[in-house]
DRENNU-185954 format. One record per residue (C-alpha): residue in one letter; chain; x, y, z. Coordinates in steps of 0.05 Angstrom, whole numbers, plus 5000, padded with zeros to 4 digits. Layout:
% residues N
type; mol; east; north; up
A; A; X; Y; Z;
...
***
This chain:
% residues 296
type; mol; east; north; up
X; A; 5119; 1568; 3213;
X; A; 5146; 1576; 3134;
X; A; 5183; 1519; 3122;
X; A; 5230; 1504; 3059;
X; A; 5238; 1435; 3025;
X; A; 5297; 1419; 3073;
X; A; 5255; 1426; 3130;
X; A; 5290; 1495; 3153;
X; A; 5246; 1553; 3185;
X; A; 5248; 1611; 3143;
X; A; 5196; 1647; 3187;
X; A; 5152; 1633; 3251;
X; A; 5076; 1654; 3254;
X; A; 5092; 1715; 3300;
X; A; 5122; 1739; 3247;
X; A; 5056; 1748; 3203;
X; A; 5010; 1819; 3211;
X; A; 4955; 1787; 3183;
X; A; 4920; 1744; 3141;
X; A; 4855; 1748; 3096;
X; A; 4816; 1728; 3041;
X; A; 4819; 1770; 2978;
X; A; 4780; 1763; 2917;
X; A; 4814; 1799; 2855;
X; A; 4842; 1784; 2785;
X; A; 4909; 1740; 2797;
X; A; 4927; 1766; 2725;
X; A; 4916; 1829; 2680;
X; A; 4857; 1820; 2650;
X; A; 4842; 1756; 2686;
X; A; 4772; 1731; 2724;
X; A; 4768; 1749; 2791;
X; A; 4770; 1691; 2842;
X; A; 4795; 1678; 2917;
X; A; 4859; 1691; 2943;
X; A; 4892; 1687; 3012;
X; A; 4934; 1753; 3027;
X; A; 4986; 1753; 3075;
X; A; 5022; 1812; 3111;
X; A; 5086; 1808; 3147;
X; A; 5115; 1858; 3206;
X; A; 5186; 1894; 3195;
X; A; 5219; 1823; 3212;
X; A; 5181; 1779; 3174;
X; A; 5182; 1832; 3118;
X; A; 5262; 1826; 3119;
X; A; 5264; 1741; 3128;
X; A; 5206; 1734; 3081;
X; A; 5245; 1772; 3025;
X; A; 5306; 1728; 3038;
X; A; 5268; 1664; 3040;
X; A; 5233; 1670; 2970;
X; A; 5299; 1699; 2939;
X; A; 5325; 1638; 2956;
X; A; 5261; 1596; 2944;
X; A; 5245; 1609; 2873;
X; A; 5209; 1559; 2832;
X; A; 5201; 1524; 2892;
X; A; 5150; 1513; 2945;
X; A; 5147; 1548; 3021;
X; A; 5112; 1509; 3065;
X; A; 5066; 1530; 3119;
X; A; 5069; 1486; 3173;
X; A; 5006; 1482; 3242;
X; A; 5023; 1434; 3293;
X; A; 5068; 1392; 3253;
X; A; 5023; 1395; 3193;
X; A; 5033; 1421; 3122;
X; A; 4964; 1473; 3113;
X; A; 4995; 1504; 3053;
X; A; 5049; 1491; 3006;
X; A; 5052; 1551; 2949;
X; A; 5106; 1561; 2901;
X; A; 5144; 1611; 2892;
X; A; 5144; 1653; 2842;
X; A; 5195; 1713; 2848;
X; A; 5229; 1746; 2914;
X; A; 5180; 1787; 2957;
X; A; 5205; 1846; 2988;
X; A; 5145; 1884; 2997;
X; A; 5124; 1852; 3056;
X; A; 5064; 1828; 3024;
X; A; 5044; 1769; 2988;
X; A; 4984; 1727; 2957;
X; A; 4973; 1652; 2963;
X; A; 4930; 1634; 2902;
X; A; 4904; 1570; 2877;
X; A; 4845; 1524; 2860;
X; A; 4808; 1566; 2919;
X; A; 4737; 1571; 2931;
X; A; 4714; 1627; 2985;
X; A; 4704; 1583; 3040;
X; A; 4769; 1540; 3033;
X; A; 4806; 1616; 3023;
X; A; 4770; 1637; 3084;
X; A; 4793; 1581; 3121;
X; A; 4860; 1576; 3107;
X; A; 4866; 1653; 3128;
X; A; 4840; 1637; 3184;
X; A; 4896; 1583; 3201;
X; A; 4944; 1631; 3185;
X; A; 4917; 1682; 3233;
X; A; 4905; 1627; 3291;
X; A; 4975; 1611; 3277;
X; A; 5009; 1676; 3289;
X; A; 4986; 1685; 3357;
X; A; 5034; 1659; 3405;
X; A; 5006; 1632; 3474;
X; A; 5018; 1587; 3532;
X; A; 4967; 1542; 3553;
X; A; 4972; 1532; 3632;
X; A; 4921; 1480; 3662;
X; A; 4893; 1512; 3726;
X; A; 4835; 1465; 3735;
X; A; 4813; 1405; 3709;
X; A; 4739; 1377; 3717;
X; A; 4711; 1308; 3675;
X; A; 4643; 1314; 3678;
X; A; 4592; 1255; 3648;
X; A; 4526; 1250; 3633;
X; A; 4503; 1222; 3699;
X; A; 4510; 1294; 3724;
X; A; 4445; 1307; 3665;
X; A; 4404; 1251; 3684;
X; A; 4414; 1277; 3768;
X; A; 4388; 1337; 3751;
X; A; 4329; 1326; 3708;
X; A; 4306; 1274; 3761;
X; A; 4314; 1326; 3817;
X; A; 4274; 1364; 3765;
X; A; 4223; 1331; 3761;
X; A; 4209; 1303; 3836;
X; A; 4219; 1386; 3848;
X; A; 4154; 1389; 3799;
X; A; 4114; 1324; 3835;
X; A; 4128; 1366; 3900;
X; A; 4108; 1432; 3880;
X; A; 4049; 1397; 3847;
X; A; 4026; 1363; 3906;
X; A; 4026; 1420; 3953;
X; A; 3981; 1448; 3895;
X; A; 3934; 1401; 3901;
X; A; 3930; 1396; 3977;
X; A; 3927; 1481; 3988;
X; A; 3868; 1483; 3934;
X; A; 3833; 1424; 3973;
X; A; 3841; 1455; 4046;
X; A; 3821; 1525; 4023;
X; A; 3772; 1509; 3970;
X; A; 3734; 1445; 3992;
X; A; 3687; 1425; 3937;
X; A; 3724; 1467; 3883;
X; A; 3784; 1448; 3895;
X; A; 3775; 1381; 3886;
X; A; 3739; 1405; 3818;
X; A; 3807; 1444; 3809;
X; A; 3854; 1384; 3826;
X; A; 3812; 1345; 3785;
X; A; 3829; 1398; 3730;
X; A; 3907; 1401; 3751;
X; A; 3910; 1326; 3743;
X; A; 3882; 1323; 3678;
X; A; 3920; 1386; 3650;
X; A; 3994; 1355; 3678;
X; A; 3970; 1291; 3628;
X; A; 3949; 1328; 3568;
X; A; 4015; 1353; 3575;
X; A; 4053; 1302; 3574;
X; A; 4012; 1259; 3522;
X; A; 4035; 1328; 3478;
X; A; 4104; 1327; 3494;
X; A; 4109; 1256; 3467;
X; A; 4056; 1267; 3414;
X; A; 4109; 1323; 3387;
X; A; 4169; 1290; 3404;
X; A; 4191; 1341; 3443;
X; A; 4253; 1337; 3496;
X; A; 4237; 1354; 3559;
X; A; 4294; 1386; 3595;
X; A; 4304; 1424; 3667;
X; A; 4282; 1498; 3632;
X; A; 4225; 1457; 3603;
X; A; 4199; 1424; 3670;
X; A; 4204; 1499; 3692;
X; A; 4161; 1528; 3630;
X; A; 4119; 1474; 3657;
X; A; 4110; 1483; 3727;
X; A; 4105; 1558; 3723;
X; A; 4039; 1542; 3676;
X; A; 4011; 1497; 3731;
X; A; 4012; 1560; 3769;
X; A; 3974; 1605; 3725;
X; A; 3916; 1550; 3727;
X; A; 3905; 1552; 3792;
X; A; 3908; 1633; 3790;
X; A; 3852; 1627; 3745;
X; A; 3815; 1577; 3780;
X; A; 3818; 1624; 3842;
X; A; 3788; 1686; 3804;
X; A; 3736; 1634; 3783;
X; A; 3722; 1615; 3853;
X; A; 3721; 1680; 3879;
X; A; 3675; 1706; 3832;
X; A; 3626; 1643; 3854;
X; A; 3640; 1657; 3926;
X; A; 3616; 1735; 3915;
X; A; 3556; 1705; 3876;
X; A; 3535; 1667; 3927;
X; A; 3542; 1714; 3979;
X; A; 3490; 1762; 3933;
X; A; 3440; 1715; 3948;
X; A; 3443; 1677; 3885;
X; A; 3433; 1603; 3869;
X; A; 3487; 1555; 3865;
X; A; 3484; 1546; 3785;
X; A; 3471; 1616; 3781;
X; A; 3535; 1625; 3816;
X; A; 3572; 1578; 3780;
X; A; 3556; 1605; 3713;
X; A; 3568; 1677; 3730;
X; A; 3638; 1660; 3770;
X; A; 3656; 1625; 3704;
X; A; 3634; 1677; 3660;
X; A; 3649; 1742; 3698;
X; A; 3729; 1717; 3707;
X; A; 3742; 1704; 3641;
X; A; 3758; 1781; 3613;
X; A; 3818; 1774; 3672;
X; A; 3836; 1707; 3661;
X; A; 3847; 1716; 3589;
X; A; 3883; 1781; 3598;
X; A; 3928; 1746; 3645;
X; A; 3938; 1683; 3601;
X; A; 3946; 1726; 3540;
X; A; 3994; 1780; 3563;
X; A; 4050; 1715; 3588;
X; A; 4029; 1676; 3522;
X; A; 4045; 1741; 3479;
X; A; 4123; 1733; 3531;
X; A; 4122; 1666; 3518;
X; A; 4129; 1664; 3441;
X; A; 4181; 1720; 3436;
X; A; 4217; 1676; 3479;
X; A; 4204; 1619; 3428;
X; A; 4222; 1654; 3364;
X; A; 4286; 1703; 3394;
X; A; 4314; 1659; 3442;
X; A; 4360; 1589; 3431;
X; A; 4372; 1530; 3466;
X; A; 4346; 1519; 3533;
X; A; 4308; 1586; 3525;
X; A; 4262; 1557; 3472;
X; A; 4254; 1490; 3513;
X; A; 4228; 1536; 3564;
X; A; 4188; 1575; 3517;
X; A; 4154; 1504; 3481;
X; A; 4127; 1478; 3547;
X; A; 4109; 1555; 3566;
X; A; 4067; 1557; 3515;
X; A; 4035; 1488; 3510;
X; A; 4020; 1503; 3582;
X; A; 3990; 1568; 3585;
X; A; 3935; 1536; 3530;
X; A; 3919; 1468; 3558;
X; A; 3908; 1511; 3633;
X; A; 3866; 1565; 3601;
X; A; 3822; 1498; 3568;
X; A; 3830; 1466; 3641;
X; A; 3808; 1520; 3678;
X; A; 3756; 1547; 3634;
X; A; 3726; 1484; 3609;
X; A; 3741; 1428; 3647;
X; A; 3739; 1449; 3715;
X; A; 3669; 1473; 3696;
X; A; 3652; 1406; 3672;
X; A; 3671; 1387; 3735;
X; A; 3644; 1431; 3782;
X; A; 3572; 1425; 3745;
X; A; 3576; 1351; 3744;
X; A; 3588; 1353; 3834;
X; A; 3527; 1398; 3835;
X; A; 3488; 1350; 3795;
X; A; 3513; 1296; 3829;
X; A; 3480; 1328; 3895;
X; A; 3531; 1366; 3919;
X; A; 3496; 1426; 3916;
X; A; 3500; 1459; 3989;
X; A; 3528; 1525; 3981;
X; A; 3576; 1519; 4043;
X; A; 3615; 1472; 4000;
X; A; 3627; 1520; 3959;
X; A; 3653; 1568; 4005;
X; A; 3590; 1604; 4018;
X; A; 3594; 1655; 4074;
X; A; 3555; 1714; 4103;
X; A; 3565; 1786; 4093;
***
């Protein structure tokens, strides 16, 4: 509302077309600087007029929730229906105040429908379901690439393990907070290292059914699924940091661990579960039924 030294409402907000932030010469021949420019409807064109007639040399207050925004003096009767508000303004403080103004002329009626306090135990609930969600998935993992995959698949939960701790050791090592979108960025990059350890193992298992030997197999099962594991990997990794640099919020969370993931499985997969499976054969593990051998 415009208010006059006595207290008395010239004008209410509704009355008030718009408001916006000029920048202009206050004076002939003057610098430009900010400005707030106001525009009245046919009403407040008519009260407006009447009010700073009556006002002059004096100051109109505009009043938001029982608080004085702006108090400019008057300098002669406006009839026009539009005026300026000038001062000490910089572009920001001009912007703002215009956009009081503008707030201010919209009338509304604020009916509660529903009310809901929620607290930050309803976080901490969810990123613990979270997270025993991951342990879950993770363990069937572990116990599907066992059953199906004998020997190499305890090289590959061996592998799992160790990827699910380089993880975390770089989540902390980086500081980074892991949320629910992050546990899923996660999760989803424990699945592409098992997909990649069972194009390794399938390549061994057709190596070995060619009549090869056991390292022969393992270093042609290893070597002959890389072109599709890397394909694979790089195709989601290329997803991945769009994701990172496009998206906000719990989309980049996703995106961080996405990424972290999809490198520390590709080094899993590819190196260590190698390291592994060569060090069982060495070990004297070497009878090809282990290793899913199996006749044409």
């Amino acid at each position: 509302s415009f208010v006059d030294e006595t207290g008395k409402v010239l004008l209410t907000g509704d009355m008030v077309a718009d408001a916006t932030k000029q920048v202009g010469a206050i004076q002939k021949g003057g610098n430009a600087q900010p400005y707030v420019a106001l525009k009245f409807n046919d009403e407040g064109k008519q009260l407006f007029a009447e009010a700073t007639a009556a006002n002059i040399g004096k100051p109109i207050y505009i009043v938001m929730d029982g608080e004085v925004i702006s108090a400019p003096m008057v300098q002669s009767a406006i009839t026009t229906g539009e005026a300026s508000i000038t001062g000490n303004f910089t572009g920001e403080s001009a912007e703002e105040l215009a956009s009081l103004i503008r707030a201010g002329s919209l009338p509304f009626n604020l009916n509660v429908i529903q009310m809901k306090n929620v607290g930050a135990r309803l976080g901490a609930d969810a990123l613990a379901t979270g997270v025993k969600a991951g342990a879950i998935g993770l363990a069937l993992v572990l116990i599907f690439m066992l059953v199906v995959y004998k020997v190499l698949g305890f090289a590959a939960d061996l592998a799992l393990i160790i990827y699910v701790g380089l993880e975390l050791i770089l989540l902390n090592a980086f500081n980074i907070t892991l949320t629910l979108p992050g546990i899923a960025g996660i999760i989803l990059s424990v699945g592409m290292a098992v997909d990649a350890n069972v194009v390794i193992f399938e390549r061994l298992k057709e190596e070995l059914v060619q009549g090869k030997t056991l390292r022969v197999a393992i270093k042609n099962g290893f070597s002959r699924a890389l072109p599709a594991i890397l394909d694979g990997n790089v195709t989601t990794l290329i997803a991945a940091v769009v994701l990172f640099f496009l998206g906000s919020g719990t989309v980049k969370g996703f995106a961080t661990t996405l990424i972290m993931g999809i490198i520390i499985s590709m080094f899993t997969a590819l190196v260590v579960t190698r390291l592994i499976v060569n060090g069982l054969m060495q070990g004297g593990c070497s009878n090809p039924k282990y290793y899913g051998m199996r006749s044409k």
